[in-house]
Each structure stands twice: as structure tokens, then as C-alpha cells.
C-alpha positions in Angstrom: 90.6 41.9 -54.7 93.8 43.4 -56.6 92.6 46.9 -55.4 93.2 45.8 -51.9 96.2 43.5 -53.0 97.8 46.7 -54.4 96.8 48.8 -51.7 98.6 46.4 -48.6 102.0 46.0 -50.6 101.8 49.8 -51.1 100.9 50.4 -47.2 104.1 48.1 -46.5 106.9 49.7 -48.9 105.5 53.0 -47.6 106.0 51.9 -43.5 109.2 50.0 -44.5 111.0 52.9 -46.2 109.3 55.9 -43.7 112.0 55.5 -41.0 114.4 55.5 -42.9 113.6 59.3 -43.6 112.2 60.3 -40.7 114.3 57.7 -37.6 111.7 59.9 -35.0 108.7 57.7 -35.9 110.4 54.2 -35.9 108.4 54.3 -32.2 105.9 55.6 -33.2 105.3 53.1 -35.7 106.4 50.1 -34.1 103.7 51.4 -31.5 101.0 51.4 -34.2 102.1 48.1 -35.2 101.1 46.6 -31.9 98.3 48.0 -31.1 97.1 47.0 -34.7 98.7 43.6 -33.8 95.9 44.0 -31.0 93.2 45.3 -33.1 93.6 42.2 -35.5 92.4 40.3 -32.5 89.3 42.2 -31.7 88.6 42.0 -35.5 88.6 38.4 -35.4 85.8 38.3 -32.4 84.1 41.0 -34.3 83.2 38.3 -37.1 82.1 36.6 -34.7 79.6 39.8 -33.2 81.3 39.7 -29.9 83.4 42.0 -28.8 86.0 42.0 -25.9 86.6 45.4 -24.0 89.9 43.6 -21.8 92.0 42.4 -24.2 94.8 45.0 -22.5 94.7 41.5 -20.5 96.8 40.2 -22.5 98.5 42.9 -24.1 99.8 43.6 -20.7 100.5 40.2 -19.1 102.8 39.3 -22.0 104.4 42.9 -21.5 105.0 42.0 -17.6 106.0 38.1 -18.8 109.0 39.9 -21.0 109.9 42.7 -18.1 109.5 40.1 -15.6 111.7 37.5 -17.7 114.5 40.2 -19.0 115.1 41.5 -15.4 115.9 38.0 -14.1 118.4 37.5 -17.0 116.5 34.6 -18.1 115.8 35.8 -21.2 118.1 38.5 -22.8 117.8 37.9 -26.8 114.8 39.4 -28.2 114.0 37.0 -30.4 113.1 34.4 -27.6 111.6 37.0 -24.8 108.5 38.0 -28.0 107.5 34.1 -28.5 107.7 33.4 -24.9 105.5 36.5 -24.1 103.4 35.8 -26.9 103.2 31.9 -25.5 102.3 33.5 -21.6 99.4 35.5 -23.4 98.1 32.3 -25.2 98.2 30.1 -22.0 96.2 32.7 -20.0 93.5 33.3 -23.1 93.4 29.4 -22.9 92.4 29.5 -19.5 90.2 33.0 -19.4 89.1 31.6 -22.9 87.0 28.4 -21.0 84.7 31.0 -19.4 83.9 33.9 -21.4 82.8 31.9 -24.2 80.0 30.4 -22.4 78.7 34.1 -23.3 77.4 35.8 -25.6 77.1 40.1 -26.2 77.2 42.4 -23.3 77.7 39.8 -21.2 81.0 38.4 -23.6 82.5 42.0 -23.5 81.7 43.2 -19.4 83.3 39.9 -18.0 86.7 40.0 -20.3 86.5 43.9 -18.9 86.0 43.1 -15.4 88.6 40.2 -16.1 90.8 42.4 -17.3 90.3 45.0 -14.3 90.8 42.6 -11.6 94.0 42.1 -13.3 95.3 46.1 -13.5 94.1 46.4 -9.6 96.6 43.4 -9.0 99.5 44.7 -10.8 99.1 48.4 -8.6 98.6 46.7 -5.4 101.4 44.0 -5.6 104.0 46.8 -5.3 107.0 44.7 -4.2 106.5 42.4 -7.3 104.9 44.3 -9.8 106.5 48.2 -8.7 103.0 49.3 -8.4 102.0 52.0 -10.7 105.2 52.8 -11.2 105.9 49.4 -13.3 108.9 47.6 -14.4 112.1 48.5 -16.1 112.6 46.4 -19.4 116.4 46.0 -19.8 117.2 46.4 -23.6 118.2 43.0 -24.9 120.5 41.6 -27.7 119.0 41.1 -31.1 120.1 37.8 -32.7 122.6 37.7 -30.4 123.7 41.1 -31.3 123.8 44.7 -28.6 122.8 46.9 -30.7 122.3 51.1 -29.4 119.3 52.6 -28.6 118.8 53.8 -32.4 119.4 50.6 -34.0 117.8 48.6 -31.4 114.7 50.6 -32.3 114.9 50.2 -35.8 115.7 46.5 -35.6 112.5 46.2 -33.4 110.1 48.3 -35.9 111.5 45.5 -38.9 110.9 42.4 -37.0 107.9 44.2 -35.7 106.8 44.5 -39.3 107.7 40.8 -40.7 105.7 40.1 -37.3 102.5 42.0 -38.5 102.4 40.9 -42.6 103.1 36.9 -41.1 99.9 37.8 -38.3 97.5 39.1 -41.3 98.4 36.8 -43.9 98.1 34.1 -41.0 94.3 35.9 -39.8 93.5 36.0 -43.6 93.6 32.7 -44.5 91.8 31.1 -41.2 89.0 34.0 -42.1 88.8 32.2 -45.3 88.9 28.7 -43.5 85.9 26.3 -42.5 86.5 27.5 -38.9 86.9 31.0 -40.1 83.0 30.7 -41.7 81.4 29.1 -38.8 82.6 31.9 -36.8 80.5 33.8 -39.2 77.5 31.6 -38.4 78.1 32.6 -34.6 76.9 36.1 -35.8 74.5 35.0 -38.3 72.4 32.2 -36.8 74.2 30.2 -34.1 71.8 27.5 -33.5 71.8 26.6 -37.5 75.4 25.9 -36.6 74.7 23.7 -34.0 72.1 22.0 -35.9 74.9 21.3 -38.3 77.4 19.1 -35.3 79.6 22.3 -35.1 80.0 23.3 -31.1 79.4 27.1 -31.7 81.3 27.2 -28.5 84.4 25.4 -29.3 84.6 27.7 -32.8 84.4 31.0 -30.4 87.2 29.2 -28.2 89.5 29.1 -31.1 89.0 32.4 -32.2 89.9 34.0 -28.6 93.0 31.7 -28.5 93.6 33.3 -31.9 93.0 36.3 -30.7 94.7 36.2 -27.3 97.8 35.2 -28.6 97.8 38.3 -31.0 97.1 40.9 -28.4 100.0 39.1 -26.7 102.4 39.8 -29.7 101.9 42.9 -29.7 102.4 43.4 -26.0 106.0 41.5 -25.9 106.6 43.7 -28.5 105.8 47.4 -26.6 107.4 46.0 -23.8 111.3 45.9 -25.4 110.5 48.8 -27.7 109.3 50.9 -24.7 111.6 49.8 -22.2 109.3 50.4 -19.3 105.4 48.5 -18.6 103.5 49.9 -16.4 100.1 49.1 -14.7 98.2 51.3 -17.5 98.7 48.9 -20.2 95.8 46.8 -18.5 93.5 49.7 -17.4 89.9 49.3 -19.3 91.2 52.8 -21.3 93.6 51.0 -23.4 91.2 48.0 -24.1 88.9 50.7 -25.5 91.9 51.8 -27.6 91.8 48.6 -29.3 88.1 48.4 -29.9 88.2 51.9 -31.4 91.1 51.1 -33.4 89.7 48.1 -35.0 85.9 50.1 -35.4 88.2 52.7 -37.6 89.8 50.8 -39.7 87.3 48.4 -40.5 87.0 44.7 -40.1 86.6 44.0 -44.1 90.1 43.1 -44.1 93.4 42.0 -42.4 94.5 45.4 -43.1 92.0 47.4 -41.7 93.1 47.3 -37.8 96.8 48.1 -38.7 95.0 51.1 -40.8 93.3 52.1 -38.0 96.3 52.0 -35.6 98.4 54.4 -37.7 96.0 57.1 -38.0 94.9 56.7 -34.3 98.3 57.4 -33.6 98.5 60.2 -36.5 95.4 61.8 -34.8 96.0 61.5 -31.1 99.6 63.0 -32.1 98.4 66.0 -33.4 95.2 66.5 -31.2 97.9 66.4 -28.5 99.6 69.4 -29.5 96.9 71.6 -31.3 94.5 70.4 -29.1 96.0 69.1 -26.0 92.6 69.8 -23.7 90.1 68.0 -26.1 91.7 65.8 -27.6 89.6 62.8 -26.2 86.7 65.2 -27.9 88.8 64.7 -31.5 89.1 61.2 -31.5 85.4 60.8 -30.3 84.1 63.2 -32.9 86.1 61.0 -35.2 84.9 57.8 -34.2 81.2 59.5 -35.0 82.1 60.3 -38.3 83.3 56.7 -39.1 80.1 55.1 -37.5 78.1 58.1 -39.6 79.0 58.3 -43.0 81.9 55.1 -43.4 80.9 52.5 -41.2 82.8 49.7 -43.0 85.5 51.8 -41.8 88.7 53.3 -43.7 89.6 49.9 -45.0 85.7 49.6 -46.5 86.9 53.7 -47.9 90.2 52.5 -49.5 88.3 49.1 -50.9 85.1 50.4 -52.3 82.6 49.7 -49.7 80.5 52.1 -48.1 78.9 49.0 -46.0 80.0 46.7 -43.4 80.1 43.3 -44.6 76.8 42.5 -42.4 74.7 44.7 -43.9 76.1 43.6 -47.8 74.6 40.1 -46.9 71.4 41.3 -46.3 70.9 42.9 -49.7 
């Protein structure tokens, strides 16, 4: 426990001091930051053995919420267009949330897919709403009240972006440790001993994708003011994928993992880009292989000691 204590408080002074040396990352982080933001809610529905391949559902309806809201002049303080995107997200994972968790498995992951696709298709063909696939313009707004430049807007955004993340994790952490958080478990384990104990198995997964909704929201209020631009793309099935691999990479042992995962996606697809800009897809997938091969508790499970995923540590 204080080895991965140690290891998140030195993973945070090292992101929170990094752009101050090096101001070309402070996107690139804040990027990593949501998609981990994401990744944290795919990790939740992992302990749960389900897994969505749409959550760039929600990722990208609270993105359009925040263009849509900022181009009206609505909304033009940052600190109100995040919660309200994050709030749009969490209404619409209430209401997807009442149907896909009458599933279970493939089924649980093709329908939050096909969900999620019916969604993209909408936001190319609605051109004189949506702009099609060339998207929406996100007017950079105040910060507290205060216009800051592009460069300090940016930086502002990776810092709240971080408080953002730690207060997500911690808040993950602890309802992972819950009574709610350890029926979810059972969900995995052995569902029908849950419901032979009076808990709805169904009402426990319901939670967790309102959890987990609202978190894949986050982070998409978030790329939408950092970016300045959403686009249809943000709900294609590719960038759901994105969030599954992310979370498979860093592990789902801990809080941290996901966020892990996100920054050396992004280290990795960087650098594939350049040195490898025809195969890069092929780098990330051979990566992915070695992960499922030789660390499949992922690079949290390298940094904490385990060589297992949690499932398989239960067994023994």
C-alpha cells in the first residue's frame, strides 16, 4: 500500500512541475488527463467484468454540450461550462444506463457501441446543427472570471484538469472500497449469490455506469475548451476503443492505473507517429499484446508488484 501511495504523489509532483519545463506538453497532458478521466470509467465497469466499447458517447455529448453552450454565450466561465457538461453526460448515462444494464458481456459492450454509433452518424448528418464532420468551434472562455491568453489558458486548464483527476480517483477509490464498490465485484464473481443476498445486481451495475458516465463526461467538457474545436470523431467507435485500451494498459488494480495508461498511450502514439508514421496502429497493437502476454495486471500491477490481475489473485 505505501509503495503505491509513494508512487501516485510521485506521479503528481512529476505532471505538476513537467509543464513548467517543457509549456509544449501542457496539451498533451491535459489530453492524457481526460482520456484517463475516461479510462477511470471503463475501469469501474471492468470490476464489474463488463465492458463498454461507446463510452466516446459521453465523452463527446458533454464535449458538444460545452461547444454548443459557449457558442450561445450562455456559458462563458470555464468553471461552470465543465460541471454543466459533466451534468449533460450524467443525465444521458441515466437514461442509456436503464437499458444496457439489463445485459450482461458481449451483449453489455455491442449495444453501448451501437448506442454510441447511432449517436456519431447523428452528429455528421445534422450539418446545420452539429457542422457535420467538420464540428464546432469552442470559443475560449474566462477562467474564474479571468481572460487569460492562449498559453495561460492552457496551463490554467492542465491544473484544474489535474485537481479534477486526483478529486475523480480519490473519489473512485473510496466507492471501490465501499459496500457498493464490493457487490460490483460480486457482479463478476457470482451474480446470483448477490441476489440471493436482497442486493439488485442490476441496480449496483446502474450505479456504476452513472459513475462511470459522468467521468467519461469530465473528461470530455474538459477536451472540448482545451481543444477549442469538437468534432464528430470524438464519438466514432475508434475513440471508445481508445479508452478500453488505455484502461487494459494501465491496469485496473488501482485508481491510478487508467491515468498511467493514458500518458504512455500518448507517449507511444507520439513517437510511433513520427518514427513510424505508417504502422503506428501496428505499435500500439504489438504493445497491447505484450501487456496481455507477459503483464496482464497491466503497468499499474508492474509499478505495484503484481504480475496478476486481481481475478486471477482470488483464485489462488
Amino acid at each position: 500500500m505505501a509503495r503505491q501511495l509513494v508512487f501516485g504523489l510521485a506521479l503528481i509532483a512529476a505532471l505538476a512541475v513537467f509543464p513548467l519545463f517543457s509549456p509544449w506538453s501542457t496539451v498533451i497532458l491535459t489530453v492524457a488527463l481526460c482520456e484517463g478521466l475516461a479510462a477511470l470509467g471503463i475501469m469501474v465497469l471492468l470490476r464489474a467484468g463488463q465492458v463498454s466499447f461507446g463510452h466516446g458517447l459521453f465523452f463527446s455529448f458533454s464535449a458538444y454540450a460545452v461547444a454548443f453552450l459557449a457558442a450561445a454565450k450562455l456559458g462563458h466561465e470555464a468553471l461552470i461550462l465543465i460541471p454543466v457538461g459533466m451534468a449533460a453526460s450524467g443525465l444521458l448515462a441515466a437514461i442509456v444506463g436503464l437499458f444496457v444494464v439489463r445485459y450482461r458481456a458481449i451483449f453489455f459492450g455491442m449495444l453501448n457501441l451501437a448506442i454510441s454509433m447511432v449517436f456519431f452518424s447523428l452528429l455528421e448528418k445534422l450539418f446545420p446543427i452539429t457542422g457535420g464532420a467538420d464540428g464546432k468551434r469552442v470559443p475560449r472562455p474566462s477562467f474564474a472570471g479571468i481572460e487569460f491568453g492562449r498559453e495561460q489558458f492552457e496551463l490554467a486548464t492542465f491544473y484544474v484538469t489535474l485537481v479534477l483527476c486526483i478529486l475523480a480517483a480519490l473519489f473512485v477509490a473510496r466507492y471501490l472500497l465501499s459496500p457498493g464498490g464490493k457487490a460490483l465485484e460480486a457482479i463478476k464473481s457470482n451474480e446470483t449469490r448477490l441476489e440471493y443476498l436482497g442486493v439488485s445486481p442490476r441496480k449496483v451495475l446502474y450505479g456504476a455506469y452513472l459513475l462511470s458516465g459522468l467521468l467519461a463526461g469530465l473528461g470530455g467538457a474538459i477536451i472540448a475548451l482545451v481543444s477549442g474545436h469538437v468534432t464528430p470523431e470524438l464519438a466514432y467507435w475508434v475513440r471508445s476503443g481508445e479508452f478500453v485500451f488505455i484502461a487494459i494498459l494501465g491496469g485496473i488494480g488501482g485508481v491510478a492505473g487508467p491515468f498511467l495508461g493514458a500518458l504512455m498511450f500518448q507517449i507511444i502514439r507520439g513517437y510511433a507517429a513520427v518514427y513510424a508514421p505508417e504502422t503506428w496502429h501496428a505499435v500500439l497493437g504489438v504493445m497491447l499484446l505484450v501487456i496481455i502476454f507477459f503483464a496482464p495486471a497491466g503497468l499499474y500491477g508492474i509499478v505495484a508488484g503484481k504480475s496478476r490481475p486481481q481475478r486471477e489473485e482470488g483464485r489462488r
